[in-house]
N, C-alpha and C positions, 0 to 999 in steps of 0.2 A: 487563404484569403481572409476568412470571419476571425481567424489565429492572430494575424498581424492586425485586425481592422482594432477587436478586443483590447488590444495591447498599445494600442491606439489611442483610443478613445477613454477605453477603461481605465488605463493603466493609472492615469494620475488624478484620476476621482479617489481610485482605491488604494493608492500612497498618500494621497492626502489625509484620506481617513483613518488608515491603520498603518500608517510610515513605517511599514516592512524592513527590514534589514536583513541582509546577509554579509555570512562571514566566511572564507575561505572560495570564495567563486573560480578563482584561476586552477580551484583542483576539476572544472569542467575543463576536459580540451577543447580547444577551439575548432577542432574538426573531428571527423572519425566517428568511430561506433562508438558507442558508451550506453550501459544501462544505470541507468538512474533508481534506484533501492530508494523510497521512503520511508518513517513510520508513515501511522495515517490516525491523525485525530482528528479531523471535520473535515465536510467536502470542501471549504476553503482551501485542502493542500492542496487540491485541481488546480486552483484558481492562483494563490501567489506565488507557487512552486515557478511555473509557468512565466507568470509575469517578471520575475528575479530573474531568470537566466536568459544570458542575448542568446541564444541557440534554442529552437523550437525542440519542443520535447511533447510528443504524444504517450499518452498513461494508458495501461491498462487498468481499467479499474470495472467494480463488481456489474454484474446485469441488472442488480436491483435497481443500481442507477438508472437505468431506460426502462425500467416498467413500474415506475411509483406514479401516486393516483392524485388525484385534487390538482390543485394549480399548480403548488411545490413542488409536485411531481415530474409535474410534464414539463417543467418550467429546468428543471434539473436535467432532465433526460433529452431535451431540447440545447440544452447549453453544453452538455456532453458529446453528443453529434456532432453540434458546429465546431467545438474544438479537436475534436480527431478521437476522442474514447475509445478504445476497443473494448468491445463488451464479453466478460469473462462468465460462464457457466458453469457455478462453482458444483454443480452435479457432475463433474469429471467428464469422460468420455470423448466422445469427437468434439462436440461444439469449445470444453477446454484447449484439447489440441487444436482446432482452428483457429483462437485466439494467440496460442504462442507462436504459431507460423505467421500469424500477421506482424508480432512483434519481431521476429528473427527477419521478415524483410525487409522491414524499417532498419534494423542493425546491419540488415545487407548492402544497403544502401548508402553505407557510414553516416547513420544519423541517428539522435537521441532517443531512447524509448526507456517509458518509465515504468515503473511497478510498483504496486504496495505488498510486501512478501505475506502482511498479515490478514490481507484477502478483504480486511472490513474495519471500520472506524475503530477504535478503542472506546470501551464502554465505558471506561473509567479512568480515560489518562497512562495506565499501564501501556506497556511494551510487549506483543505478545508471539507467543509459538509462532516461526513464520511458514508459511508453506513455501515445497519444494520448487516451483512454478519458475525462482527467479535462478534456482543452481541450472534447471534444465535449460533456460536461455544463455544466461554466461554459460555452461560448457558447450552447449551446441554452437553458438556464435564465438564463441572467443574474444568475445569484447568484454571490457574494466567495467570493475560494477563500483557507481560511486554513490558510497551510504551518504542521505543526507536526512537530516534529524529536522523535523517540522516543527516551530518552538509557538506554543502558545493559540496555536489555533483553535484549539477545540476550548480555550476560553474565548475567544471572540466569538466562538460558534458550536456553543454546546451540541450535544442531540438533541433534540425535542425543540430547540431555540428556534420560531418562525423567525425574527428578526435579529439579527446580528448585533454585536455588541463593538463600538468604537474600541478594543483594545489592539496593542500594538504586536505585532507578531514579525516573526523572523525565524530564519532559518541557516542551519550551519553543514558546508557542506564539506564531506571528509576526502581522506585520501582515497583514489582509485586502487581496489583490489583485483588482482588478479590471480584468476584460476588455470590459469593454460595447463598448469601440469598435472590437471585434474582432466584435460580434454579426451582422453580416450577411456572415459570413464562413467560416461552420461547415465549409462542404464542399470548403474551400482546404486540402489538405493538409499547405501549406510553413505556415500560419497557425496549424493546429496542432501542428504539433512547434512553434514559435517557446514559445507559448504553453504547452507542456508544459517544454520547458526551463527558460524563468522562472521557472515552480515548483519543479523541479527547483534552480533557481541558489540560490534561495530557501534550498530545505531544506538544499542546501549548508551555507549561510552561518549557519544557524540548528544544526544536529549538529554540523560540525566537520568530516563525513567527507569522504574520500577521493572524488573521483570520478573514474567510470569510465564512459566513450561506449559502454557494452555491453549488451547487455538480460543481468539477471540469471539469465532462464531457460535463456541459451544459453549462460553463463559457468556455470552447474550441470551442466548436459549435460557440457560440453567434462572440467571436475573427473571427473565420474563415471568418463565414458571412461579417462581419466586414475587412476580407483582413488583420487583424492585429497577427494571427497564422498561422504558416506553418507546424505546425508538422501534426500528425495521429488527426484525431478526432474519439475520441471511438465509436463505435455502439451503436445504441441506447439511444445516449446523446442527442437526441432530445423531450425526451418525454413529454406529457403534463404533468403528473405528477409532472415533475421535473423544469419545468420552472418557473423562477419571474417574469413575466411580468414587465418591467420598465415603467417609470413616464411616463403619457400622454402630449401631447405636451400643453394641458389648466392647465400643474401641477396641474391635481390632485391628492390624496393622492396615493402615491403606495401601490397595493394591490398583496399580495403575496400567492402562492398556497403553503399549506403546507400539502398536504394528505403526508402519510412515507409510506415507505416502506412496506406490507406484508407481 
């Protein structure tokens, strides 16, 4: 109901102001399950992602989003409820797997569900490591996963940005990938990063940006440390797992942890 009220009300204040465009829409079906892959450069992709496509689409997107503080916070984690968010706890474990059975009954239901593969904002505009999160829904579901490249948001809505900036943004959405012949394969963990990649190459080739072999939560951390990030750093973006160790001070060669995900 607040889904279609927003898109209502909102929708033509906020094409007024930042006359959104898309390109490529008829690669959403019109009916059916379909997982939706973005990048994710400002919480704006929630918001025009959403309002672009006539088929409702609920996001997965991070838990940070419902527990930030001050006005902005509540005001985010409020706006994310009313539009369907399912909140992801990027600490693994059960409360993870609770979130993707919620998106796999959305897809049961043949209807849109969305995901950011790279878990959290870009810090810098890059394109980054995606986690496995969206191979394990396309193979468990068997529904097309359609890359779509978020163009320009995160200049209208930097991080740290309390007010927005009138610029125009849009978004280009690719052809629907499919895994099927990947389905009896879910619990191969070389099968799923292969499979996150490809989407990943995808959105590559669809934005334009840069990319980068890094998870973007551990490229936040390392900034922060660094005094060169001021946004949120995600939970859990410190883990051994996930870090490259960089070059020693005697150069020698860089040696990179690559265990993936589970």
């Amino acid at each position: 109901m607040f889904y279609r009220l927003l898109k209502l009300i909102g929708g033509p204040i906020l094409k007024a102001i930042y006359r959104p465009w898309i390109k490529n829409a008829d690669n959403i079906p019109v009916d059916g399950p379909a997982i939706i892959a973005s990048n994710h450069l400002a919480v704006f992709d929630s918001v025009f992602l959403p309002l672009m496509l006539k088929r409702e689409v609920v996001f997965m997107g991070k838990g940070d989003y419902f527990t930030g503080k001050g006005w902005k916070g509540k005001l985010v984690a409020k706006f994310m409820r009313l539009v369907g968010t399912i909140p992801v706890d990027r600490s693994g474990g059960k409360a993870a797997e609770a979130a993707l059975n919620a998106g796999l009954a959305r897809l049961a239901k043949g209807e849109l569900f969305g995901i950011y593969p790279e878990g959290t904002r870009s810090p810098d505009g890059k394109l980054y490591r995606g986690r496995t999160g969206v191979a394990k829904l396309a193979l468990r579901s068997g529904a097309p996963v359609i890359p779509v490249a978020m163009i320009d948001t995160n200049v209208a809505q930097p991080i740290g940005t309390k007010i927005p900036r009138p610029k125009r943004v849009g978004m280009i959405v690719g052809e629907p990938l499919d895994f099927s012949r990947y389905r009896e394969l879910e619990r191969d963990r070389f099968v799923l990063r292969a499979v996150t990649d490809e989407i990943m190459y995808a959105l590559m080739n669809l934005s334009g940006q840069e990319y980068s072999d890094e998870y973007a939560s551990v490229v936040k951390a390392r900034m922060a440390a660094e005094g060169t990030f001021k946004g949120p750093v995600p939970t859990g973006s410190t883990r051994t797992k996930d870090v490259k160790p960089q070059l020693t001070g005697d150069n020698s060669t860089e040696k990179s942890v690559k265990t993936e995900e589970k």
